[in-house]
The first five atom37 places (N, CA, C, CB, O) and aatype in JSON, in Angstrom:
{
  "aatype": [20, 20, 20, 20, 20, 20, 20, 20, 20, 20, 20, 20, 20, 20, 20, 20, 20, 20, 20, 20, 20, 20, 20, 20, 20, 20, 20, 20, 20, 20, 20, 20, 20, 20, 20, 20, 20, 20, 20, 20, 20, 20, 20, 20, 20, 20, 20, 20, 20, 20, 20, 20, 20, 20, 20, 20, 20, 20, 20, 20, 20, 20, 20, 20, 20, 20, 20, 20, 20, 20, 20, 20],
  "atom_mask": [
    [1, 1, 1, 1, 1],
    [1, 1, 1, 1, 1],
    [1, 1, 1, 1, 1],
    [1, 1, 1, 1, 1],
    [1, 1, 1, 1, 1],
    [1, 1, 1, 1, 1],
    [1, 1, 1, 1, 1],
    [1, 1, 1, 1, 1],
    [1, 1, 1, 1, 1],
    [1, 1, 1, 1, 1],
    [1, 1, 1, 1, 1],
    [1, 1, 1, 1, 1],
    [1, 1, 1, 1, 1],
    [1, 1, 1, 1, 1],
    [1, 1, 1, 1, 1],
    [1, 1, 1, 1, 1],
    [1, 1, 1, 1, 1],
    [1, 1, 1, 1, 1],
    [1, 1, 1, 1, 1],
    [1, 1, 1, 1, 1],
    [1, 1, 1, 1, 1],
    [1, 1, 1, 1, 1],
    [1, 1, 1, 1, 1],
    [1, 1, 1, 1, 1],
    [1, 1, 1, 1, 1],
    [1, 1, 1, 1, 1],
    [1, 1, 1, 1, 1],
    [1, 1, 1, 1, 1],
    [1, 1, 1, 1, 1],
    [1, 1, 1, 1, 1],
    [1, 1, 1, 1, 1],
    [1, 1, 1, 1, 1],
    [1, 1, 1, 1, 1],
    [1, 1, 1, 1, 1],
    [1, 1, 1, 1, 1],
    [1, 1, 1, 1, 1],
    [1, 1, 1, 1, 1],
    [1, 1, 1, 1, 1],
    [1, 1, 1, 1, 1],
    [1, 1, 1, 1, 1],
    [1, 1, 1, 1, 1],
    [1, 1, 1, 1, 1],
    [1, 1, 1, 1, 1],
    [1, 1, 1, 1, 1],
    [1, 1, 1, 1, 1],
    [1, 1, 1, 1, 1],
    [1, 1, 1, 1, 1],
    [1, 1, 1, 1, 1],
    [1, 1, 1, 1, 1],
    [1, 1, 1, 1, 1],
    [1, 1, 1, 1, 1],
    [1, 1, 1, 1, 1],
    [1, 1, 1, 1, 1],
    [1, 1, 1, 1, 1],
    [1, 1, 1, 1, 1],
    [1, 1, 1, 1, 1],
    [1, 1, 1, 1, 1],
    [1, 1, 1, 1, 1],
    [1, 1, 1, 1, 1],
    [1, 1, 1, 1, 1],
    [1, 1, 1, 1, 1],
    [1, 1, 1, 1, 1],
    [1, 1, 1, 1, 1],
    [1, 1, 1, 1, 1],
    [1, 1, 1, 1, 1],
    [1, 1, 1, 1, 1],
    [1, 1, 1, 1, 1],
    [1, 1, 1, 1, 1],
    [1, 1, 1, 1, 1],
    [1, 1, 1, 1, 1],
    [1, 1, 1, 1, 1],
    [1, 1, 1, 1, 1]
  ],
  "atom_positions": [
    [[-20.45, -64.95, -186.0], [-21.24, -65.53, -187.06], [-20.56, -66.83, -187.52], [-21.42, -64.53, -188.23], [-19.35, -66.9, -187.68]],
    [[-21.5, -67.96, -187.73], [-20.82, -69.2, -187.81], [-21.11, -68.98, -189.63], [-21.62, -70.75, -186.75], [-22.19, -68.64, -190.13]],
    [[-19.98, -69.25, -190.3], [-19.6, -69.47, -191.69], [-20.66, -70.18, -192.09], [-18.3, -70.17, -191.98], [-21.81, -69.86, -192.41]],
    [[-19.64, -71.93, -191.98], [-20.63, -72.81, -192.42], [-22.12, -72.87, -191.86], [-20.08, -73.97, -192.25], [-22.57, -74.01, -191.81]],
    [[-22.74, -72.13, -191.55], [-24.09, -72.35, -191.04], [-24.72, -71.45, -191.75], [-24.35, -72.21, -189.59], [-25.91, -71.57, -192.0]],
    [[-23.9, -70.31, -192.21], [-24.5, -69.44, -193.15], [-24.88, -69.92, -194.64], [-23.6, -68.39, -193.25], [-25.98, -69.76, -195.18]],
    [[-23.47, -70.71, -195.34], [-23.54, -71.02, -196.49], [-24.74, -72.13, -196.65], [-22.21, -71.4, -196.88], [-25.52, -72.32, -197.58]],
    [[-24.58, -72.89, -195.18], [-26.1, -73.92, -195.26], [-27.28, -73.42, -195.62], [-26.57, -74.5, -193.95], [-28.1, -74.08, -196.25]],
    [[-27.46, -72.19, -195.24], [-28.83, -71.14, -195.09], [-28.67, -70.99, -196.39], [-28.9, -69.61, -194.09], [-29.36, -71.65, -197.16]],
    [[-27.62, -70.0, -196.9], [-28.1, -69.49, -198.32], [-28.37, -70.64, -199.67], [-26.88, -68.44, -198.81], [-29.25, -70.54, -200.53]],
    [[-27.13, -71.93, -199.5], [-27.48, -72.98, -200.49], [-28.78, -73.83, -200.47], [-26.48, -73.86, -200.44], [-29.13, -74.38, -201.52]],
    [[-29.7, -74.01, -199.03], [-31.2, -74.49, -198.86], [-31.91, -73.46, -199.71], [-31.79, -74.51, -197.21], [-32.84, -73.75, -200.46]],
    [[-31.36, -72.04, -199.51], [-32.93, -71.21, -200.16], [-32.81, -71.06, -201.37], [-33.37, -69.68, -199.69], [-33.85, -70.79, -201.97]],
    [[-31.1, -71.2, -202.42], [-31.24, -71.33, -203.76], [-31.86, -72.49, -203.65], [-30.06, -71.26, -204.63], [-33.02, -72.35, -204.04]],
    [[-31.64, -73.58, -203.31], [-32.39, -74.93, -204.05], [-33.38, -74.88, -203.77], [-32.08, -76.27, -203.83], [-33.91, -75.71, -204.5]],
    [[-34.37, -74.31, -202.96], [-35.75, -73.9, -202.56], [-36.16, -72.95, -203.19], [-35.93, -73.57, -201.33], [-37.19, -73.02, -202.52]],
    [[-36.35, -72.16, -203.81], [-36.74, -71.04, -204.01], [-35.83, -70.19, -205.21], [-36.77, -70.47, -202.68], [-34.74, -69.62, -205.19]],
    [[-36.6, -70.37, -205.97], [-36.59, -70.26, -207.39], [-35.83, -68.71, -207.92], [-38.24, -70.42, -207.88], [-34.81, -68.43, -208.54]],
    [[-37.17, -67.79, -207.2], [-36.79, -66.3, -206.87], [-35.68, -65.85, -206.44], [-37.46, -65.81, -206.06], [-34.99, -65.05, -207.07]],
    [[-35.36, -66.39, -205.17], [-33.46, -66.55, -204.65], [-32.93, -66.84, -205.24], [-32.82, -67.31, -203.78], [-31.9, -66.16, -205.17]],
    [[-32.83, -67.85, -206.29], [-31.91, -68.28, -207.08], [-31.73, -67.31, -207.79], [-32.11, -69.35, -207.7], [-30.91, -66.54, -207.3]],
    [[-32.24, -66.92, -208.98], [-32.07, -65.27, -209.87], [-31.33, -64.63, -208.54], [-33.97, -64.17, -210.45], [-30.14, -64.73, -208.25]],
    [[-32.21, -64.05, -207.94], [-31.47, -63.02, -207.21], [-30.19, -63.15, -207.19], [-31.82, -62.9, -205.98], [-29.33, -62.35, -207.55]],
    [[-30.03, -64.56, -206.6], [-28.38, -64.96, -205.88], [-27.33, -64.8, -207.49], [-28.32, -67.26, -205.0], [-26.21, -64.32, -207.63]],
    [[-28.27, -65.44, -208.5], [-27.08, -65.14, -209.87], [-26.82, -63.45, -210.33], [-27.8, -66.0, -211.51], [-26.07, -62.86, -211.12]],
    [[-27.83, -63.1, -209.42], [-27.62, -60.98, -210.75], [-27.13, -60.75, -209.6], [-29.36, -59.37, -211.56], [-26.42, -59.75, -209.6]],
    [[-27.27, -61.56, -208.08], [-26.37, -59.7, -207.29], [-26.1, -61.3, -205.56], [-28.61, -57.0, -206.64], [-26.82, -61.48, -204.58]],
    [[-24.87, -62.01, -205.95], [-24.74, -62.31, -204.82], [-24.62, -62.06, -203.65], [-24.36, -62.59, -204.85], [-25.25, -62.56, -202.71]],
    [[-23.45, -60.91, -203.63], [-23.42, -60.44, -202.19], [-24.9, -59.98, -201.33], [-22.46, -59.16, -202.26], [-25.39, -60.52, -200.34]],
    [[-25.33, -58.92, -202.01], [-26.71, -58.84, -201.96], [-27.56, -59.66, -201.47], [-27.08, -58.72, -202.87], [-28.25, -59.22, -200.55]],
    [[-27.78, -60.98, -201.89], [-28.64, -62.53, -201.63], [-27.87, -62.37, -200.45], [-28.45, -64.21, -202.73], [-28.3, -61.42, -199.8]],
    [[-26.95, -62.9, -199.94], [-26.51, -63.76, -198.98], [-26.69, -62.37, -197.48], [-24.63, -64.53, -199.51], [-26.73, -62.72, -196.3]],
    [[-26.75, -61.02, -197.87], [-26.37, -60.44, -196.81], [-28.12, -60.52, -196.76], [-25.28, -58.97, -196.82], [-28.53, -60.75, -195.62]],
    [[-29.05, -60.39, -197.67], [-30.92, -60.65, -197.08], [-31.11, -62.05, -195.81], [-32.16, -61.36, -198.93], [-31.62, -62.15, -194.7]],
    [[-30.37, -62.93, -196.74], [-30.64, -63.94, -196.13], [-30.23, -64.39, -194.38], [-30.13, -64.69, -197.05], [-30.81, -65.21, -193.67]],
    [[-29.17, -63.6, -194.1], [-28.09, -63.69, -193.39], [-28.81, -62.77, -192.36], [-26.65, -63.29, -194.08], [-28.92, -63.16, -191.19]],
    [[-29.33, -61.53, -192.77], [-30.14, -60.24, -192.03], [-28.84, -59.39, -191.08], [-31.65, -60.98, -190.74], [-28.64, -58.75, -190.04]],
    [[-28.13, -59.97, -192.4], [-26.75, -58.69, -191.88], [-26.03, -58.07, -193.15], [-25.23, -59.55, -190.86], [-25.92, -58.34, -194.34]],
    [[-25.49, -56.88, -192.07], [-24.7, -56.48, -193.05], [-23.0, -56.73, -193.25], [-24.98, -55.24, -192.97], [-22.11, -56.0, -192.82]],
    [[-22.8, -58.31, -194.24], [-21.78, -58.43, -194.12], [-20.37, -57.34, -194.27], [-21.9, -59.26, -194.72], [-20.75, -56.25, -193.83]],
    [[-19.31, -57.27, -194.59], [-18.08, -56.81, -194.3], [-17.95, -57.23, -196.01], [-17.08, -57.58, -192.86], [-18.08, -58.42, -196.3]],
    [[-17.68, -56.17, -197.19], [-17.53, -56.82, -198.12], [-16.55, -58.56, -198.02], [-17.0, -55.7, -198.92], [-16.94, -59.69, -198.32]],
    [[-15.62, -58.23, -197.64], [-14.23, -59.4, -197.69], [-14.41, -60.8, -197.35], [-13.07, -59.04, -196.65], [-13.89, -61.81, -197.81]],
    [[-15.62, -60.54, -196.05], [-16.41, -61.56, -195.62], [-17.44, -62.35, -196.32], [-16.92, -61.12, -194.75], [-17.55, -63.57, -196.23]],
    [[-18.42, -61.3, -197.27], [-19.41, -61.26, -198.0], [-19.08, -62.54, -199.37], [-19.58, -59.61, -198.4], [-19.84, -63.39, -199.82]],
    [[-17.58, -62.22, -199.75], [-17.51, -62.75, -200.75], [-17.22, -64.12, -200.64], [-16.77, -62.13, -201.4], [-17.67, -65.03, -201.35]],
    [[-16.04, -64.23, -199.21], [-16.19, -65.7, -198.61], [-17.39, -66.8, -198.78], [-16.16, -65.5, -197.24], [-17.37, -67.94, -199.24]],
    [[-18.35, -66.08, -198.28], [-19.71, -66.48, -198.16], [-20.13, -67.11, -199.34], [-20.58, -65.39, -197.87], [-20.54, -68.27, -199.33]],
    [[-20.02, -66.05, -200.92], [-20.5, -66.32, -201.9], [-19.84, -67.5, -202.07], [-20.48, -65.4, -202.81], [-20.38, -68.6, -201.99]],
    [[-18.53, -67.29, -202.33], [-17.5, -68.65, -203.11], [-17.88, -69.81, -202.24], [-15.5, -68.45, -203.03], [-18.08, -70.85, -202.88]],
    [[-18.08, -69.91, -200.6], [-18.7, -71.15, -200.42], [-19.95, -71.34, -200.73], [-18.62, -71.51, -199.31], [-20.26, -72.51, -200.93]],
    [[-20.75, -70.55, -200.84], [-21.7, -71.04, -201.11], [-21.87, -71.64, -202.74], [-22.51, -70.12, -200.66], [-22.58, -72.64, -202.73]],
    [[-21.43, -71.31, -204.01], [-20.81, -71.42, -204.85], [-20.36, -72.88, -205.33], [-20.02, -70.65, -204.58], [-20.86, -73.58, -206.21]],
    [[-19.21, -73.13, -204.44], [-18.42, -74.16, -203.93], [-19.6, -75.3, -203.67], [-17.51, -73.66, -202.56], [-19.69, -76.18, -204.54]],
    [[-20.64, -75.36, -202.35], [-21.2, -76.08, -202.15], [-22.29, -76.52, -203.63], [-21.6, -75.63, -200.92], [-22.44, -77.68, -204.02]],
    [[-22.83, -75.5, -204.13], [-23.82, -75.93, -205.15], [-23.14, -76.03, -206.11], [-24.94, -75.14, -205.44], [-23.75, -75.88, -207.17]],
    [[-21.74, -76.3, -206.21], [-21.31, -76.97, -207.24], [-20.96, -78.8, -207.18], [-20.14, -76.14, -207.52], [-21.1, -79.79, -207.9]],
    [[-20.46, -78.47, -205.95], [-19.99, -80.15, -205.39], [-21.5, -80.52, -205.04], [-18.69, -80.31, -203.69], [-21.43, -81.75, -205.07]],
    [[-22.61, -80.25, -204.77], [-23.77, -80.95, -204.92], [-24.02, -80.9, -206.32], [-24.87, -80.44, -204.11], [-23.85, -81.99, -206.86]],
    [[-24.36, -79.97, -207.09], [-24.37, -80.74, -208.69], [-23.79, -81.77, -209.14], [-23.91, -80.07, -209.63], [-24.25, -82.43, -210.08]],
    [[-22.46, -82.1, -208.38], [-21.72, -82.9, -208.95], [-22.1, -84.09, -208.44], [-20.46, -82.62, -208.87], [-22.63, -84.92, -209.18]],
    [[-21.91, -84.34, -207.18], [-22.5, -85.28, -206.7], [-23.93, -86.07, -206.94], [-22.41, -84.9, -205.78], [-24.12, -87.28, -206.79]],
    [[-25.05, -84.88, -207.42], [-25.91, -85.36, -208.33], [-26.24, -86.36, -209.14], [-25.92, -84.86, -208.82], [-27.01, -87.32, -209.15]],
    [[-25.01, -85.57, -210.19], [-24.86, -86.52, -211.39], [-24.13, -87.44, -211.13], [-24.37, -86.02, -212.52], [-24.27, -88.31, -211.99]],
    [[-23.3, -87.77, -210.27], [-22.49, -89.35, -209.95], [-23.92, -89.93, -209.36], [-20.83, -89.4, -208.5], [-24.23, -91.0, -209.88]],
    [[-24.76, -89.47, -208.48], [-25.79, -90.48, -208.19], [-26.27, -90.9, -209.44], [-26.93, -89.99, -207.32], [-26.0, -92.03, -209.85]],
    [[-26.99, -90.05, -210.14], [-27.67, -90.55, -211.46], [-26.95, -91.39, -212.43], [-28.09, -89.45, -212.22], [-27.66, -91.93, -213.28]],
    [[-25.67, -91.6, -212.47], [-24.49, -92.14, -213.33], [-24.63, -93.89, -212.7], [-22.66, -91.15, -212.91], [-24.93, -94.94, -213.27]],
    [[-24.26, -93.58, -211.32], [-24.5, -94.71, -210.94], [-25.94, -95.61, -210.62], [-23.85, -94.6, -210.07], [-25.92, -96.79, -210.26]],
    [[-27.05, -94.88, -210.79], [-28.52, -95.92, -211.23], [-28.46, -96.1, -212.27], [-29.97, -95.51, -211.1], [-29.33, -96.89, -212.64]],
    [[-27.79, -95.72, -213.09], [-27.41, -95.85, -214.88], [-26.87, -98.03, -214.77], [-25.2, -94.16, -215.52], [-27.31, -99.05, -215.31]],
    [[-25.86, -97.74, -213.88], [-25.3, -99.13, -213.74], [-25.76, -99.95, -212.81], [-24.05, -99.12, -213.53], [-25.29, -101.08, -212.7]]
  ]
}
């Protein structure tokens, strides 16, 4: 199972899909093992979460530096 190809999958369907998103906040592991159509390995599972996590945080962030900078 390729990692980063996973966290790609699960961070497209929070920002897509509204419903995933809840889901992914009340029961991550959960989200990512639907999405994935496996049954991760808890230890693995959580990997998954924190990047995925990780990624929709450094895109928030990156966000707001875009918007900061049409500001100027």
């Amino acid at each position: 199972m390729d990692i980063k190809e996973q966290i790609e999958k699960v961070v497209d369907k929070v920002k897509n899909d509204e419903n995933f998103k809840k889901e992914f906040k009340k029961n991550p592991i959960e989200a990512v093992e639907k999405v994935s159509g496996i049954d991760i390995p808890d230890g693995m599972a959580e990997k998954l979460v924190a990047g995925v996590q990780a990624k929709l945080g450094a895109d928030q962030a990156s966000g707001a530096v875009d918007k900061l900078k049409k500001l100027f």
